[in-house]
N, C-alpha and C positions, 0 to 999 in steps of 0.2 A: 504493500500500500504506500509504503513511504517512496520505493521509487517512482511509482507515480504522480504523486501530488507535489514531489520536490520541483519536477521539471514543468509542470502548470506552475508554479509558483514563481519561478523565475520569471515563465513567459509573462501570466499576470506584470510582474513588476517591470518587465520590458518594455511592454502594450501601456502601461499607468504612465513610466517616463516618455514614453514616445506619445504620446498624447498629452503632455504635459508641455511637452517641449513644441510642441505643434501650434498650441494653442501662446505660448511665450512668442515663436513667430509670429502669430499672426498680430499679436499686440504690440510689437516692435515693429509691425509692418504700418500700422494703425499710427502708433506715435510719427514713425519717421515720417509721414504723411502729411500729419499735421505740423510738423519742425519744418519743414520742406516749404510746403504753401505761406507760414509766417515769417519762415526764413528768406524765402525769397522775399517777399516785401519789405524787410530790413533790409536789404541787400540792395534791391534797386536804389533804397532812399540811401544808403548809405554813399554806393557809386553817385549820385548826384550832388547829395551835400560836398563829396570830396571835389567830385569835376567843376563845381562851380559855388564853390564854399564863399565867396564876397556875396553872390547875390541871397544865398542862407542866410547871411548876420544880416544884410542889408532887409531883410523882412522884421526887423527887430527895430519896429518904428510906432510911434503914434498909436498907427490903424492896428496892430496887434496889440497893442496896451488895452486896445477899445473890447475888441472882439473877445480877448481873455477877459474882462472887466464883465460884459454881457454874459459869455457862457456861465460863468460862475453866479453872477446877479439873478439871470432869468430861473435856474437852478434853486438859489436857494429862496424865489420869492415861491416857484412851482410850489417846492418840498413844503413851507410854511402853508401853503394856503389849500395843500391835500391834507397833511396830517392832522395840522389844528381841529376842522370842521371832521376827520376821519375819530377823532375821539368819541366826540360829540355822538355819532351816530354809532359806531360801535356800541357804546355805551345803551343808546335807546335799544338798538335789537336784543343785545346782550337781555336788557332788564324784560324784552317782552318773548320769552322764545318760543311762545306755540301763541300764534294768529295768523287771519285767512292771508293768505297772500306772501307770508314772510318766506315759502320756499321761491318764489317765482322772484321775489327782489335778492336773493341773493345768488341767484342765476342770471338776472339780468346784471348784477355788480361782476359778473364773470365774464360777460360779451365784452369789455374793452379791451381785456386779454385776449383775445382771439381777433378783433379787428384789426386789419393793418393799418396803419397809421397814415397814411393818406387819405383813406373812405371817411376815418375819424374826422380827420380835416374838413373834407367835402363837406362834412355833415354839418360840423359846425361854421361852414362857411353857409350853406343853404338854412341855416336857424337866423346866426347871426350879423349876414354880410348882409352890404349894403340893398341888396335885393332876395336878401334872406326871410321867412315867413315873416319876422320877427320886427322888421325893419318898420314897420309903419308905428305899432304902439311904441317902438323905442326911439322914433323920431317925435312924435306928440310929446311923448315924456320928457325929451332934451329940448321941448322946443326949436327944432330945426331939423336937418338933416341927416340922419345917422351915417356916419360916416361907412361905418362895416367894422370888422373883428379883427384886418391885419395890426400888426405890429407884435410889441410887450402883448397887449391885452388878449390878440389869438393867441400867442404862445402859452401864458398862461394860462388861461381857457379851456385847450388843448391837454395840457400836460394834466392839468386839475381831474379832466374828463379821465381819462386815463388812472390814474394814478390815485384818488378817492376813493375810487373802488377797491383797488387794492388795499391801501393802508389800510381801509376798514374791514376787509377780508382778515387780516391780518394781525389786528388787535381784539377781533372778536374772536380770531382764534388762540389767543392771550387770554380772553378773560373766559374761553368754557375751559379752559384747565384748572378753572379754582375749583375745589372740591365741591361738593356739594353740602357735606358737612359746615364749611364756612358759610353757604346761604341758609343754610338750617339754622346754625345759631346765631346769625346776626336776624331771623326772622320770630325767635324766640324773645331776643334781647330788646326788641322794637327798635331798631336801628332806623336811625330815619335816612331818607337819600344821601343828604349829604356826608354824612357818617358812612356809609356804606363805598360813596365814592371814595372816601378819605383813607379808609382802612383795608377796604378789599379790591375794589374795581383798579383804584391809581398804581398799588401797588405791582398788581398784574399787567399791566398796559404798560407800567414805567419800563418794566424789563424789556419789553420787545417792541419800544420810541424806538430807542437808538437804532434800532437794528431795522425797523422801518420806514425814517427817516431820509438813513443810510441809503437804503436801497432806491427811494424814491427820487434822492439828490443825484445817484448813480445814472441814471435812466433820464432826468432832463440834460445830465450833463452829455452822456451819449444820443441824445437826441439830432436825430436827421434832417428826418420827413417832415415835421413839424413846423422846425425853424426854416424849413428849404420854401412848405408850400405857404406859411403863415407868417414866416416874419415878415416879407413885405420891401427888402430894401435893406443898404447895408447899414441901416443904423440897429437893424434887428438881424445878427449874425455870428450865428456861434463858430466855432474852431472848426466844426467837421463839415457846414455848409461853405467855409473859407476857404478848405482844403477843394471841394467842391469845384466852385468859382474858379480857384486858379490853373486847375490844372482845363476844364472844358470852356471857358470863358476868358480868362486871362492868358493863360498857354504859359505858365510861370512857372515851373517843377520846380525850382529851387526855394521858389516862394511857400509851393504845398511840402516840400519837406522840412519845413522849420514850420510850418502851422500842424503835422502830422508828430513830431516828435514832440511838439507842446500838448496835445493830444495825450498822446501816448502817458507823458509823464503826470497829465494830470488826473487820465484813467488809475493808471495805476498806482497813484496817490490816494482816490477814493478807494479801490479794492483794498486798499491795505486797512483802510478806516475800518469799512466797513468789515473784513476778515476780525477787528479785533473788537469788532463791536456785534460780533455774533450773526449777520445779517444770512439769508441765503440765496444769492442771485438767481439761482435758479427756482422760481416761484411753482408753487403747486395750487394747480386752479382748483383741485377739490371743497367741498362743502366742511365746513367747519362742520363738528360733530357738537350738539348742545346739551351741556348740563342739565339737569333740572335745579329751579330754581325756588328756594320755599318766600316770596315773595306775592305782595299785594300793593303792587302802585297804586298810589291816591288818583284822584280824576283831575287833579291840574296837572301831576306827572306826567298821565299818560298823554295828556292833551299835546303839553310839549313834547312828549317823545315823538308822538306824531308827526307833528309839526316839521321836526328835524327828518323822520324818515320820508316824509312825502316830499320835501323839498330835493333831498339827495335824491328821491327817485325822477326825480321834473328835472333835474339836472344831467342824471344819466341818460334817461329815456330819452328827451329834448332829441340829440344830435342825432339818434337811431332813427327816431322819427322822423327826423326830416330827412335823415338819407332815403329813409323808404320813398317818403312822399317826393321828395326830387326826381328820383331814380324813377318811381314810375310814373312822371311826365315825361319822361326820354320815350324815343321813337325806336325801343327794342328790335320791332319787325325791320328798321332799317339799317339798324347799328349791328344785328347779328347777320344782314346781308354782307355788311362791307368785310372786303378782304383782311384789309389791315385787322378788323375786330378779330376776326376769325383765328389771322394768324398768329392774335397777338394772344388768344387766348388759349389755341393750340400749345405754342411756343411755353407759355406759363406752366401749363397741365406737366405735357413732356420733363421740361427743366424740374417740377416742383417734385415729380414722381424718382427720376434718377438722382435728386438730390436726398429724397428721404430716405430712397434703398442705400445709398451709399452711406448717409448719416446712420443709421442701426447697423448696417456692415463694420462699423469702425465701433460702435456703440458695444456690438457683441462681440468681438476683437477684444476691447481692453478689459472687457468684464472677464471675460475666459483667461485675460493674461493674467489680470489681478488673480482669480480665483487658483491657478495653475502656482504664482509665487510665492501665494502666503502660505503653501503647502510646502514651498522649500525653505532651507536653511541660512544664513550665509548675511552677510549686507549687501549684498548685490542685489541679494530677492528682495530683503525688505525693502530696499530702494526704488527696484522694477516694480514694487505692489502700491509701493507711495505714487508714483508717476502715473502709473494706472488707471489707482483707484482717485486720487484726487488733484493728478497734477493736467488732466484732462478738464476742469474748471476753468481751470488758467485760461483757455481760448477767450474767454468775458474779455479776459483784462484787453486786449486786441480788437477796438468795435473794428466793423468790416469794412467802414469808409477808410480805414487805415489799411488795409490788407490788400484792398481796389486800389488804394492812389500809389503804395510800392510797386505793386505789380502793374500799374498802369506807366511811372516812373521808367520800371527796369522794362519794360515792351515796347516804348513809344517809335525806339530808332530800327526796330525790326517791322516795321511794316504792321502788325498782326494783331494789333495793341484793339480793334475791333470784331477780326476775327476772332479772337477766342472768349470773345463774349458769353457765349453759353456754357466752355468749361470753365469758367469764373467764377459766372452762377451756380453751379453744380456744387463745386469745389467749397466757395468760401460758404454756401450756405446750409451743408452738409455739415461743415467746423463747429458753423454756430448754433445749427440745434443740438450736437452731440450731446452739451453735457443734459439737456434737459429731456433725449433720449434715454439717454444712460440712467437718467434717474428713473424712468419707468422700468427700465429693461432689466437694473445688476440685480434689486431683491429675489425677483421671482428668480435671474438667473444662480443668484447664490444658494437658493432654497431648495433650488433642484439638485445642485450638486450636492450639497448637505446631504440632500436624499438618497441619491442614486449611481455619487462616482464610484464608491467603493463595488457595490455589486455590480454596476457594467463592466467594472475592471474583471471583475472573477468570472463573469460570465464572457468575456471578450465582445461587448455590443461597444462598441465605437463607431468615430466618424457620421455618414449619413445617415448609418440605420440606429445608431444612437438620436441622433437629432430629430428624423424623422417617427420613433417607436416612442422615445422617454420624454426626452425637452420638449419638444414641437409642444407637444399638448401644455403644455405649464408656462410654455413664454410665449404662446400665440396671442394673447390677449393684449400682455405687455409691449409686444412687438407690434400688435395692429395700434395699440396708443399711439406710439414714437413716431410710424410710419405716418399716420393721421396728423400728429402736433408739427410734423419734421415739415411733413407736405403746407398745411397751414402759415406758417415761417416761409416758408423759400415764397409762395404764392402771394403774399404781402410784401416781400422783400424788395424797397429802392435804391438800398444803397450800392449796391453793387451795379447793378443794371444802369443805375444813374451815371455811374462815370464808362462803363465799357457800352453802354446801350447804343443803337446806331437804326437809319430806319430798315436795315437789313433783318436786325435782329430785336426786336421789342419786347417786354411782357405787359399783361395787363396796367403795373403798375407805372410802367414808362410812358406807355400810350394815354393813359389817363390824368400822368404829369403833362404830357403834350396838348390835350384838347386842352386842361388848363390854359396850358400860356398862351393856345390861340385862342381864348375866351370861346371856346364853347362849350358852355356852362352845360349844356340839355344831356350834350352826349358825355360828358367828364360825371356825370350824376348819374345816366345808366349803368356806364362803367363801374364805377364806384358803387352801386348796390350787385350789379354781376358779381364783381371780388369780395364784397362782402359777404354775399350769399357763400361763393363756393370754400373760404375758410373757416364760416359758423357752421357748414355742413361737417370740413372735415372736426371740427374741434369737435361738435356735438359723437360725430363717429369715436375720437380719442375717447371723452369721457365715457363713451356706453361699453368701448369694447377695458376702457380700464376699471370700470364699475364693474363689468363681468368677473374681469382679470380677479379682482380683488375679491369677490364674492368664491 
């Protein structure tokens, strides 16, 4: 008996290493990928700042004093005036957790996350521009003529939209972790609100300000589209729509690599804040899970909590609304005739599909590298399982208007700096939804190993017919999330598209920046509810099939 099970036993540990080692492959194939794609765009910028390093410092003028002044101002007026009014409401939902309606508004505080940030725009250009629904009571009320929403006021506006919902995603998921036991005895002790606020609620919420804050300062400071379609002019211009202008408008590269490395250091200035103030960039659109609460609001309480929730919902709901009601006065029947629409929306699908499959191809790569290292010994492994498993983050710190203008820098003098517009899009936007793949994809994928590597090993199921027999069924859920959230991402994405885009190669959200700026408002509002529609389809797919997953 023993000469038989000695020599299974060796194969076993053969078969365990060599699938071990396959799987460290393919995550060193995954990293170098991504070192490669950000390496290069360091590179370009580097080869220019050196080729033409006077006109570099020469960007170190006035006009950059301005635009760093703005990025950082518009930032931190955004972060104040989401968080502040985001208490406030958390706080109301928090105190009321079972009434009609309270699932449906905290699914519609989830839609800003899934819009891309142009249709956002649209939306609240068609509320509050000058020929917006809104425009006529808001001209009676000013006495005159409303001017419209660009400038500071869209930005902020915009980002608020955005970004409200979240923070209060986010502190109500702060205050259902207080025990329940604490609402039990402050309901015993007759706690009055304020008391309540004072001792339980602030306490809870203070821990996860910073960290929310953090995140929301994070996100106006990398802000694009926003500043691109609503600032209005360069007195409203942050660093990445700078970077923008100079390379497709001004034709400056030495000028975008001194507004790209101020970028850079001020990105990763904020990541390090926010790293030590606990924040998590990669946000989870999930539904807060709510306590019960042993609680009896008085009726002036409830009246203001009200008050506070219906306003945040007229706030959210507003810009959706009118993106609907814009979008369908557009001439659909003509706008899905025209070629351009057709191709542009072709062009979107195709890119957003190869960019999602590649994003979980890399996503399931570092999960299996990690999972394969922290089984071995050594500081090499634990190094490879750190890189892995958290050093695939890091991509945040790199927005992708930075990743577009190196790699637009290092291609301009080869001719091609248009043609590979579409592996651009693939590439850089495959990077950026990793880590937010990854976070659907590693649990289930760690959960399964737990389960099952030991016995595939002694049973010899490897490879496909492992994948296809054991996994498949345990991370199909997970992997139809990523593939859904990854497709959503790329299919909103203008930053990339924005500086390689050409009218050879378009996506919906290029074409849609275009009707803009020839003012044709009818068809830039179809458009804009088309791209809306087809990333709330895929997010609502991510959430059902990772509500399955989870189930």
């Amino acid at each position: 008996m023993s000469l038989d099970t000695q020599p299974t036993a060796k194969a076993d540990g053969f078969l365990a290493v060599t699938v071990s080692d396959r799987r460290l492959l393919a995550g060193a194939i995954a990293l170098f990928g991504i070192a490669a794609l950000i390496g290069g765009a360091f590179l370009g910028l580097l080869l220019e700042g050196i080729r033409d390093f006077g006109g570099a410092l020469a960007a170190f003028d006035s006009y950059l004093v301005r635009i760093v002044w703005f990025t950082l101002w518009q930032a931190v007026l955004s972060t104040v005036l989401s968080v502040i009014p985001a208490i406030v409401v958390a706080r109301a939902l928090s105190r009321h957790p079972v009434f009609r309606g309270r699932a449906f508004i905290l699914r519609l505080f989830a839609l800003p996350l899934a819009l891309p940030a142009i249709v956002a725009a649209l939306g609240i250009l068609a509320l509050l521009g000058r020929a917006g629904l809104l425009a006529a009571p808001l001209s009676a009320l000013s006495g005159g003529i409303w001017p419209g929403i660009y400038g500071l006021s869209g930005i902020l506006v915009a980002h608020v939209f955005f970004n409200l919902p979240l923070a209060t995603r986010l502190l109500l998921g702060s205050l259902d972790t207080v025990p329940s036991d604490q609402w039990r005895l402050a309901s015993q002790l007759g706690m009055t609100p304020l008391s309540t606020f004072r001792l339980i609620e602030w306490p809870a919420m203070r821990n996860a300000l910073p960290g929310a804050a953090g995140l929301v300062f994070m996100l106006c400071v990398t802000s694009f589209t926003i500043v691109l379609t609503l600032g209005g002019g360069p007195a409203a211009t942050t660093l990445e729509v700078a970077i923008y202008q100079a390379l497709r408008f001004d034709f400056d590269p030495a000028r975008a690599v001194t507004f790209t490395v101020l970028q850079m250091a001020l990105t990763v200035l904020v990541m390090l804040v926010l790293a030590r103030l606990g924040a998590d960039t990669a946000v989870d659109a999930n539904l807060p899970v709510t306590r019960r609460k042993f609680i009896a609001p008085g009726y002036a309480e409830r009246s203001l909590n009200a008050v506070f929730i219906v306003l945040a919902l007229a706030f959210v709901a507003g810009p959706i609304a009118a993106t609907v009601v814009a979008g369908l006065s557009a001439d659909f029947a003509r706008l899905l005739t025209e070629p351009a629409v057709r191709q542009a929306t072709t062009t979107s699908i195709v890119l957003a599909v190869l960019s999602a499959l590649l994003s979980v191809m890399v996503a399931l790569s570092l999960a299996a590298a990690r999972r394969a290292s922290a089984a071995k010994r050594g500081k090499p492994a634990r190094f490879f399982e750190a890189v892995a498993g958290t050093g695939a983050g890091f991509v945040l710190v790199v927005p992708p208007i930075v990743i577009g203008a190196g790699w637009f820098i290092l291609l301009r003098h080869t001719g091609a700096v248009f043609s590979v517009a579409p592996a651009m899009v693939v590439f850089v936007n495959a990077v950026m939804a990793m880590p937010f793949v990854i976070r659907a994809i590693r649990p289930a994928y760690d959960a399964a190993a737990e389960r099952n590597d030991r016995l595939c090993a002694q049973l010899g199921i490897l490879g496909w017919n492992r994948m296809r027999l054991i996994d498949w069924p345990a991370l199909r859920g997970p992997i139809a999330t990523g593939l859904a959230f990854a497709m959503a991402l790329s299919l909103g994405d203008l930053g990339v598209i924005a500086l390689f885009g050409s009218d050879a190669v378009q996506t919906l959200p290029y074409l849609l920046l275009a009707r803009m700026g020839s003012y044709r408002t009818d068809d830039a509002a179809g458009l804009a509810l088309l791209l809306g529609l087809l990333c709330l389809a895929l997010i609502f797919l991510a959430d059902r099939f990772g509500t399955k997953g989870a189930s």
